[in-house]
C-alpha positions as CSV (number, residue, x, y, z in Angstrom):
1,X,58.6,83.9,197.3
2,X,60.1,85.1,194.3
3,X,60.5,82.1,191.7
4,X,60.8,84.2,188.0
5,X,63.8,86.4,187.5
6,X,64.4,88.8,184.6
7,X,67.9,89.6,184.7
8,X,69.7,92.1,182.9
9,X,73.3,91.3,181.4
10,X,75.7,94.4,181.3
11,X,76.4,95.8,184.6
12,X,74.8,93.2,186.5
13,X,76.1,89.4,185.5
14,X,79.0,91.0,185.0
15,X,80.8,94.3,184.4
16,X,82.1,96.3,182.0
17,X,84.7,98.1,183.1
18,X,86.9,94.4,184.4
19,X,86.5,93.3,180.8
20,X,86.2,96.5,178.8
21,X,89.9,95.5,176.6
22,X,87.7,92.4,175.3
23,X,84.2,94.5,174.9
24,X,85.4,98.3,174.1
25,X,88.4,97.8,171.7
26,X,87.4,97.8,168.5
27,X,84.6,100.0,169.0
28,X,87.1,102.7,169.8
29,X,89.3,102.4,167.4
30,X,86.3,102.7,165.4
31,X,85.1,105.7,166.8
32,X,88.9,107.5,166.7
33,X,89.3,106.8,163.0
34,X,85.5,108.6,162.9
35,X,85.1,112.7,162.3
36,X,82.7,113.0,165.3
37,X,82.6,117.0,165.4
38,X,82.7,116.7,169.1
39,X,85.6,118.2,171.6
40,X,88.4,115.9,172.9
41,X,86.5,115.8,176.2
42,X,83.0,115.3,175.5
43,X,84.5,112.3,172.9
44,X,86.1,110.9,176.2
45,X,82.9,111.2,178.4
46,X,80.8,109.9,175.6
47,X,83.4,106.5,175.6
48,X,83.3,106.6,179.4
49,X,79.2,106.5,179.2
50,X,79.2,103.5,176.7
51,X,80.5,101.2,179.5
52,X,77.0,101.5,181.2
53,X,74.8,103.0,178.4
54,X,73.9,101.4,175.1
55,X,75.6,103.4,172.2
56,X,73.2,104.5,170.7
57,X,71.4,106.7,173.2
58,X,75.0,107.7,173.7
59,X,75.4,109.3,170.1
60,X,72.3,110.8,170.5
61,X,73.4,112.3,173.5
62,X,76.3,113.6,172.3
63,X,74.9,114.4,168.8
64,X,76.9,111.7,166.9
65,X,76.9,112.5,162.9
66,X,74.3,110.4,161.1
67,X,77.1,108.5,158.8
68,X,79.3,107.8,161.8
69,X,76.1,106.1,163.5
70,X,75.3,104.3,160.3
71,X,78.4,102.7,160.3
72,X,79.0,102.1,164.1
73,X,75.4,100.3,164.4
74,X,76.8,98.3,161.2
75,X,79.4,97.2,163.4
76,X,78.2,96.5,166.4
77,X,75.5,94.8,164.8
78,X,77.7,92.1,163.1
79,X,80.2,91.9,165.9
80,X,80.4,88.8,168.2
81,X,82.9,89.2,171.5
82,X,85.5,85.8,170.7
83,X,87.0,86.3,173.9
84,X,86.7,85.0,177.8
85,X,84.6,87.5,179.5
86,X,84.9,87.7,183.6
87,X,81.1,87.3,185.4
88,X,81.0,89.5,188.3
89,X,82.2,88.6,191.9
90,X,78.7,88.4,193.2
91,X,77.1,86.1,189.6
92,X,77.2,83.2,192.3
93,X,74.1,84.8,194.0
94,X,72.5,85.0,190.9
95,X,73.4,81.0,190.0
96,X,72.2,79.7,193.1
97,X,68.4,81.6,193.0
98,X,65.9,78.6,192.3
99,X,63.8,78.8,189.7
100,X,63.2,79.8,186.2
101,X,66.0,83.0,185.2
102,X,65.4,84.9,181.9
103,X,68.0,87.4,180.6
104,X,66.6,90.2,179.1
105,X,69.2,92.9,177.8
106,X,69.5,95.6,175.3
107,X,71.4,95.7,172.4
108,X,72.3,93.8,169.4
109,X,71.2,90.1,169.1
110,X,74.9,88.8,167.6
111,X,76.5,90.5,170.3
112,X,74.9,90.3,173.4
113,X,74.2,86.3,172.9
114,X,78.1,86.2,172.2
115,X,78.6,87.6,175.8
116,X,76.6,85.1,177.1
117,X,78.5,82.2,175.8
118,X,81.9,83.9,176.4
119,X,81.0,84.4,180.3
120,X,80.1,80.4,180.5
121,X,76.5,80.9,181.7
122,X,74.1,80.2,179.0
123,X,73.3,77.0,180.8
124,X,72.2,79.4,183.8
125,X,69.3,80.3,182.2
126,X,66.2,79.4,180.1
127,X,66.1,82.5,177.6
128,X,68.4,85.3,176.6
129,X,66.0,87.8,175.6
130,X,67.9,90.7,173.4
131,X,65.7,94.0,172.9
132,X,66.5,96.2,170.1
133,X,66.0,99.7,171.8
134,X,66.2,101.2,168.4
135,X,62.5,99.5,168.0
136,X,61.1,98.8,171.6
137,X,62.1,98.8,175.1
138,X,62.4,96.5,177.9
139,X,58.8,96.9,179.4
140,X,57.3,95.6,176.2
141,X,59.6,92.2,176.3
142,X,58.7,92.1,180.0
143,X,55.1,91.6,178.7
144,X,56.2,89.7,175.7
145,X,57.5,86.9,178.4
146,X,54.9,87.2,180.8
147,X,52.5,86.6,177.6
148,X,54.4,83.6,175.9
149,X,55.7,81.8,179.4
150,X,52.0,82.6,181.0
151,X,54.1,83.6,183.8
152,X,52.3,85.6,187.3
153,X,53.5,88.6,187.9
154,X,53.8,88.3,191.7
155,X,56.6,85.5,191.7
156,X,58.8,88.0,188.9
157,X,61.7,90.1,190.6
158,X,63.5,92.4,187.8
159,X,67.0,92.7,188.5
160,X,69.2,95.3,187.2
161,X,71.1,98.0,187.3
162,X,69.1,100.6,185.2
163,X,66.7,102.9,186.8
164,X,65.6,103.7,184.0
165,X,65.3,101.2,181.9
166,X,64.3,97.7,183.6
167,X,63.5,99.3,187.4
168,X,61.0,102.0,185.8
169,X,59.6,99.6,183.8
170,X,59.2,96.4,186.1
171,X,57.7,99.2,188.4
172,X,54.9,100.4,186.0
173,X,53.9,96.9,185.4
174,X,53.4,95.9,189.0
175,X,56.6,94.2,189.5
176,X,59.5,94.1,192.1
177,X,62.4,95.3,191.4
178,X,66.5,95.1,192.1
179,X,68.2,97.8,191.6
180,X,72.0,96.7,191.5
181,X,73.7,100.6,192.4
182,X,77.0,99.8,193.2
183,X,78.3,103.5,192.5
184,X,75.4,105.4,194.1
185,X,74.5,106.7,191.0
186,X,70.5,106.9,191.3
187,X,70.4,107.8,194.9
188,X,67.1,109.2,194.3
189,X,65.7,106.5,192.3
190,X,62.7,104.3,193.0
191,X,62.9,100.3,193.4
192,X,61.5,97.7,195.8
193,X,64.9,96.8,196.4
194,X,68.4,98.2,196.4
195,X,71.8,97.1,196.9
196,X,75.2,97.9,196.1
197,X,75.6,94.4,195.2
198,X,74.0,91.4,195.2
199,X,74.2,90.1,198.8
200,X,70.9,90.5,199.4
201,X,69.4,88.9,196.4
202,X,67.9,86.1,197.7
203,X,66.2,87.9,201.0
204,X,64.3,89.8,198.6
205,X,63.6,86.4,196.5
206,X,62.3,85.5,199.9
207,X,64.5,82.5,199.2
């Protein structure tokens, strides 16, 4: 039985598309006021792909200018979200896993903390872990925790919805995985588990 969960935040506690006037607003209107030498519809794909992909593997995607970068990081970086933020319909599966639940998410400290207490779960959990993917990635804080909770690696399901982020990861370190693919979009992808949402959580807790 499962007993250790690293969870990740976006796209899988909740969703960013139900709340993405709260989240997405003022980093548009950044961007339009930006000279991004990109065409109108790579500029809307590249705002479509920030909903599910941190922004700055986004701008390096889509070749984002250096200054524009600069000064978007600046700003997400200081930025807290001051408003409600909706968990997803299935969060109650999450909640009602026993045990010891660790949030570990990319981003920007400020702001990804900020979601936590605006969804109204901090309580939920004993850490929010926030990696900086401009420095690390998500399998070294997988091994950061492990280290510092002296936790066993056979009662730790990752769950997520990146393939390749936390699923890789949790798989090249010998632990289960969740993958939360409620669109279909890694058909092809590898995980001990996968769902299009979260109704089977606690059968492959084994809870």
């Amino acid at each position: 039985m499962k007993q250790i969960f690293f969870i990740d935040l976006d796209n899988t506690i909740y969703f960013t598309k139900p709340n993405k006037e709260v989240l997405m607003t003022g980093l548009y209107d950044l961007l339009d006021e930006q000279n991004l030498q990109i065409d109108q519809s790579d500029y809307q794909a590249a705002k479509d792909e920030m909903l599910r992909t941190p922004f700055l593997k986004v701008a390096e995607k889509y070749g984002f200018p250096e200054e524009v970068v600069d000064k978007t990081v600046e700003f997400l970086a200081n930025r807290e979200v001051v408003k409600p933020l909706i968990p997803s319909d299935d969060y109650h599966f999450i909640k009602s896993l026993k045990g010891r639940k660790f949030i570990v998410t990319a981003g920007f400290p400020k702001q990804q903390k900020s979601k936590v207490k605006m969804l109204g779960i901090a309580d939920d959990f004993e850490e929010v872990h926030v990696v900086d993917v401009s420095v690390t990635n998500k399998k070294q804080a997988f091994i950061d925790l492990i280290d510092k909770h002296q936790l066993n690696k056979d009662e730790i399901l990752i769950v997520g919805d990146d393939a390749q982020s936390e699923i890789k990861f949790g798989l090249e370190l010998g632990i289960e995985t969740f993958l939360l693919d409620p669109d279909d979009l890694h058909p092809n992808a590898k995980s001990t588990f996968t769902g299009k949402d979260l109704k089977e959580l606690h059968q492959a807790a084994g809870q």
